[in-house]
N, C-alpha and C positions, 0 to 999 in steps of 0.2 A: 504494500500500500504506500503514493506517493505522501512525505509529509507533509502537501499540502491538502491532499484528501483528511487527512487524520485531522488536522488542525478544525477543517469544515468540521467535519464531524463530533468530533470533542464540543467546538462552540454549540453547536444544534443538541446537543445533548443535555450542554449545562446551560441553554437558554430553556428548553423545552421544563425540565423540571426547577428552574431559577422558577418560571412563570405558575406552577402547582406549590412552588415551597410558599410564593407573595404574599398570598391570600387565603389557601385552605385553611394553615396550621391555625390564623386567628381567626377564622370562620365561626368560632365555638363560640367567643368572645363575643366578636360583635353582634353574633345575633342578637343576644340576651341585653346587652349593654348597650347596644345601640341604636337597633331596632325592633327594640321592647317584647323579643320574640319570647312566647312560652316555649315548653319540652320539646311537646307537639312538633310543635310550627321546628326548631330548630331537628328533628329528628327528618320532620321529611324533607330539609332543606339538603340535609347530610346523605339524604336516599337520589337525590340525583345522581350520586358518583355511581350509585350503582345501576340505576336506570340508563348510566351514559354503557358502563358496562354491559349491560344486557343489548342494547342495542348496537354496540359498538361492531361488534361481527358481519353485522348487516352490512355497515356502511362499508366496511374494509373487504369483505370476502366477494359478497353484491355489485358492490360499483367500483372501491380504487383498484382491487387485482384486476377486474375486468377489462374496464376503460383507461382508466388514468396514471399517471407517473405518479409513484408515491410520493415524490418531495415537491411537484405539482399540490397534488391532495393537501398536502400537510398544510402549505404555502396557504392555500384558501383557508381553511379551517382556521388557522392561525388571524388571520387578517379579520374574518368574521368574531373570531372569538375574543378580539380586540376593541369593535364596536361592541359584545355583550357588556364585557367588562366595564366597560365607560356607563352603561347602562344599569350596570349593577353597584355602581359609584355613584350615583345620582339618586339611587332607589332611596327611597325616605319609608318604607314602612314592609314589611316581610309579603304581602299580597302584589307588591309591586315586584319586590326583589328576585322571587320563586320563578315565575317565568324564564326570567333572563339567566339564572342558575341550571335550572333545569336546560335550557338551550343550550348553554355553554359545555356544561358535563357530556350530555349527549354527542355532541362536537370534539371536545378534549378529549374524552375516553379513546377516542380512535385514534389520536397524534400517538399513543403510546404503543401501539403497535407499527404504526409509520414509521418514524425514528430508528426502528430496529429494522422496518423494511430496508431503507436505507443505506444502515450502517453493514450488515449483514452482506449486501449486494457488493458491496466494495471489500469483500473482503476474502482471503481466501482458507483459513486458518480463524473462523468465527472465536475458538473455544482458545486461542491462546493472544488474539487480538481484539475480542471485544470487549475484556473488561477494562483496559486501559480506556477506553470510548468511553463505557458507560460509567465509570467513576467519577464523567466530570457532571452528571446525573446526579448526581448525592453533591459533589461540590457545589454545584448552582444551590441545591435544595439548603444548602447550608447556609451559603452566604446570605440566600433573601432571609434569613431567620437573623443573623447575621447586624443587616441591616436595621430589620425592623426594631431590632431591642437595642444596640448600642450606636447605633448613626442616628436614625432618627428619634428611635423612644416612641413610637406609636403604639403601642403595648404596654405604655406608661399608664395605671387608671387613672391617674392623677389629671396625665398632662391627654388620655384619651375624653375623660368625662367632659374635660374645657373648652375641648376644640374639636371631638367628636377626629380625633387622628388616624384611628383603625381604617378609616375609611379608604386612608390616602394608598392602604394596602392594593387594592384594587386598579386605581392610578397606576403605582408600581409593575400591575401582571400586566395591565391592558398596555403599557406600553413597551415593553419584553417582550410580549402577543405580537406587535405590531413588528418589532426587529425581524424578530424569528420568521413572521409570516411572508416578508419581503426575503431574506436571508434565502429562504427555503428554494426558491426560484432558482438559486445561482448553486444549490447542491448537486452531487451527481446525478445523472438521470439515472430513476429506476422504473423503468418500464413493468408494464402487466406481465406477469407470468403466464403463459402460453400454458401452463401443465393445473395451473388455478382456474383458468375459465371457464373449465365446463363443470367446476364443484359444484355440487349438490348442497342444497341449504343446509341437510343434516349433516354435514361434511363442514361446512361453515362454522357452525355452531358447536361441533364436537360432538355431535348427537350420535355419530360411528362410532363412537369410542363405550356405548351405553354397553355394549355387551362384553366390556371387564369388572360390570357392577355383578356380575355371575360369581365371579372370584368372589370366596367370601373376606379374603385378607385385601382386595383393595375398595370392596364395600365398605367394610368396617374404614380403611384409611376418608375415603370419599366423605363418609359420613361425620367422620369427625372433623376433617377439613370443615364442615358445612358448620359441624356447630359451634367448631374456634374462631368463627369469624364475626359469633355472636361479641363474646370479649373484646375484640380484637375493635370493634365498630364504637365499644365506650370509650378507646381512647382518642379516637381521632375526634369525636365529635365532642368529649369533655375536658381534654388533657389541658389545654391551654386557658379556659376556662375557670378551672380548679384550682391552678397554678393562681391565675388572678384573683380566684377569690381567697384566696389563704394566705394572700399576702409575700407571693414572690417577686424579687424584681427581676427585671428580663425574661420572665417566663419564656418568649418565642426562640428567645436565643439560647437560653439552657436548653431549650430541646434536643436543638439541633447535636447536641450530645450522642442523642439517639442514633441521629446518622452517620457519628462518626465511630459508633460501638460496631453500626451493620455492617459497616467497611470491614473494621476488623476482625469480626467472628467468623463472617462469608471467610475470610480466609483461612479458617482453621474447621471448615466441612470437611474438605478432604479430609484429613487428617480423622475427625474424631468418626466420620464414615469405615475406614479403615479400622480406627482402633474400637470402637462402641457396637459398629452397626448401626443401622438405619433406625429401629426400633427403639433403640436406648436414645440417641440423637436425638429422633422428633419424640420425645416422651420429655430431654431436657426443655426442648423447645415448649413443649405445653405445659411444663409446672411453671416457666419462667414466667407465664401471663401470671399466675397464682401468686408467686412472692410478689411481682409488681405492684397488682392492684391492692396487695395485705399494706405494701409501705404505703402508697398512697394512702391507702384509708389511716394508718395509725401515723404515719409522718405529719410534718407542719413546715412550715416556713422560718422557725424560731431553731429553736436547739434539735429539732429533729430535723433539720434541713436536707440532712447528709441520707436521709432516707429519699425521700423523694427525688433527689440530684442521683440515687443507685435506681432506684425508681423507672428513671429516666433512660439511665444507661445501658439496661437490662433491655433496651430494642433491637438490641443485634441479636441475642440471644432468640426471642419473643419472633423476629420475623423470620431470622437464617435459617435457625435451626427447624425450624417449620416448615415454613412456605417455600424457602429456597430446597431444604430436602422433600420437601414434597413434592416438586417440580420435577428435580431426578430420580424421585422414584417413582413417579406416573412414567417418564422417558424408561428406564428399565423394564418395565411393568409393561407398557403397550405395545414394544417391539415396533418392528420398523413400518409396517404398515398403519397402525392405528397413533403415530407420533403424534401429530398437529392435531389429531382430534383427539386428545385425551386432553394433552394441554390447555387446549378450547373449552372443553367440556368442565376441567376443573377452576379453570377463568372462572367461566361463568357459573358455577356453582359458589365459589368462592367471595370474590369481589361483585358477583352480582347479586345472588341468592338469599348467601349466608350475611352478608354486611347489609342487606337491604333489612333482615328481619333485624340486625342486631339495631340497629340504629332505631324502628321501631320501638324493640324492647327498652334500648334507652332512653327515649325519650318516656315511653310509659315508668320508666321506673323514678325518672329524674322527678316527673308529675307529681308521682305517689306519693313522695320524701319531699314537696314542694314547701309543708307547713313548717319545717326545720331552718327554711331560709328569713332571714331578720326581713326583719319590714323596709319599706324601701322607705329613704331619706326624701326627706322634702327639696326640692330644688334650692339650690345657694343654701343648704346647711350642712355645715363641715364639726364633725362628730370630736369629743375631745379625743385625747389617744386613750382613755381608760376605754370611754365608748366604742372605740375603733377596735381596741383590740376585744373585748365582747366580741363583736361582727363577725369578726377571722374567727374567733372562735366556734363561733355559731355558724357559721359557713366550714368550719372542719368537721360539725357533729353532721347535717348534711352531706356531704359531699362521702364521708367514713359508712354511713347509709347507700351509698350510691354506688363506691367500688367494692363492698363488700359483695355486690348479686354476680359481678363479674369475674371475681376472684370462683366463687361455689361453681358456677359453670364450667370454669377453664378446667377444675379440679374436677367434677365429674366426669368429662371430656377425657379427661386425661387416666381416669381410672378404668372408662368402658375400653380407653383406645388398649391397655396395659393387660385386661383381662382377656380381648377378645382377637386383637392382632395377635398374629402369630409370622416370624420371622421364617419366610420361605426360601431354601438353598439358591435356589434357579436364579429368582428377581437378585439377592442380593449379589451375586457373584457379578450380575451385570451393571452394578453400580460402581 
């Protein structure tokens, strides 16, 4: 690969998720704090990602394999998703805002397979040159977290409640949107795959792959993929959130911790694949959601700080060891014909299915444990610090409410996968 292909490619990688790090990660925040969203309302805000997921195959396997150049595709989507954003920076009330999220996610979901269409076609040795690519993926993801908490401070409540600053998140993506979607134009051409166009929608979808739910050790895996994605759905849509309300500063930029723990664990798969097995691996992967959500619920912002900062840390664990091996063990598990559609199939069971119903459940649960939240402050009344720290307090007995339901799950999850997987010779050998 020439390095000036690499170089394309790295920017389009760390602009593509620069633009999802801008505004998701404080998504939590602002609904509640700024657009006076309940549970509800912020749970189905947070079900667009996966609605964009569920539709996302259509748009990619349907029309860009078919018709169009994928860094063409991407280009538009980008440029469109650019105008959403401006539109979801303007939005003054969650009836307004839904629409243009819901558009967007449906839109964006599909860059994320584009990107790797892309990068993938230039390449000829995927599996020892694409992680150098997609590392700068997590880099963009980092720095917009980066920014948001130590350049600007929009994630400040102080300095968000005064000037309504979260906002200016959206600003930020819409115009990364707009680089990237220009940018995209001037990428390698990647043309339609000839051996893609005459795919069947169940082909598309991953819906060929339904007959390795027969296996009963990758039903059991399928299913509990389905139900970790319940857990998995409270953190994205409360994490930054919970930080704010307990009194952290920089909340968005501590996270970003998290991305740089999945750096480091993804590189230590092989290895504990090798030495654990696959089974011991994704079993660490599922207790880690458990001790996570335990510190959050018993950590604070004060002298338990160092809980929730491990808290934090414990995402490379929580993703890698899960989602990334479960990725290669569907690829072992479906053999060479059923590859793209297992992968498909656990996409969308995954980030479509399982994160649709989790964000549901959290928002019903956030609802339930609503009475626990302090009463809201009168406009222009600023609380002594005895009063404020009450709040935070009151907002830990809450919130300690709230991760406890996702902690029990990940743990049950994790005791059905321990009881009922069973480690087969065949699949692992081919891992």
């Amino acid at each position: 690969m020439k390095s000036s292909v690499k170089v394309q490619l790295s920017l389009m990688m760390f602009l593509e998720f620069f633009i999802w790090g801008a505004w998701f990660v404080t998504l939590g925040t602002f609904l509640p704090k700024n657009l006076k969203a309940s549970d509800f309302e912020i749970s189905n805000v947070f079900s667009t990602q996966s609605w964009g997921a569920i539709i996302a195959p259509f748009i990619i396997g349907l029309i860009a394999d078919r018709f169009f150049n994928a860094e063409k595709i991407l280009g538009v989507l980008h440029l469109i998703g650019a105008g959403l954003m401006y539109m979801m920076f303007k939005a003054e009330n969650v009836s307004t805002f839904y629409p243009y999220v819901l558009a967007y996610m449906i839109l964006y979901m599909p860059t994320l397979a584009l990107v790797n269409s892309v990068s993938f076609n230039q390449m000829k040795s995927p599996e020892k040159q694409f992680p150098s690519i997609r590392i700068w993926g997590t880099i963009g993801w980092i720095l917009a977290g980066l920014i948001i908490s130590y350049v600007f401070q929009w994630d400040n409540e102080q300095n968000n409640k005064a000037n309504d600053t979260l906002r200016n998140t959206f600003a930020m993506a819409g115009i990364a949107s707009l680089i990237l979607g220009f940018f995209s134009f001037i990428l390698p051409k990647t043309p339609p795959k000839k051996a893609e166009q005459g795919a069947s929608v169940s082909q598309i979808l991953g819906l060929d792959a339904l007959k390795l739910l027969k296996d009963k050790n990758f039903l059991v895996f399928f299913v509990s993929s389905v139900l970790i994605c319940i857990p998995l759905a409270f953190y994205y849509q409360n994490a930054n959130n919970f930080l704010t309300d307990v009194g952290m500063k920089n909340p968005t930029g501590k996270m970003t911790i998290g991305q740089v723990s999945e750096v480091l664990f993804l590189l230590l798969i092989p290895y504990l694949f090798n030495r654990f097995g696959f089974k011991k691996t994704i079993l660490v992967g599922m207790l880690a959601w458990v001790v996570r959500y335990l510190l959050f619920a018993y950590g604070n912002a004060g002298g338990m700080a160092f809980l929730l900062i491990f808290g934090i840390a414990l995402h490379g664990i929580c993703y890698d060891f899960f989602f990334v091996s479960g990725q290669i063990y569907t690829d072992a598990k479906a053999g060479e014909k059923h590859k793209s559609s297992a992968q498909g199939l656990i996409t969308l069971a995954t980030y479509g299915i399982g994160q649709l119903v989790g964000f549901w459940v959290a928002g019903y649960v956030g609802e339930h444990y609503k009475s626990l939240v302090p009463a809201k402050l009168p406009d222009g009344v600023v609380p002594t610090a005895a009063e404020a720290a009450e709040r935070v307090s009151q907002y830990g007995d809450f919130w300690q409410h709230v991760w406890v339901i996702p902690a029990a799950i990940a743990a049950i999850v994790a005791v059905l996968f321990l009881l009922f997987f069973r480690n087969d010779k065949k699949t692992i050998n081919n891992l």
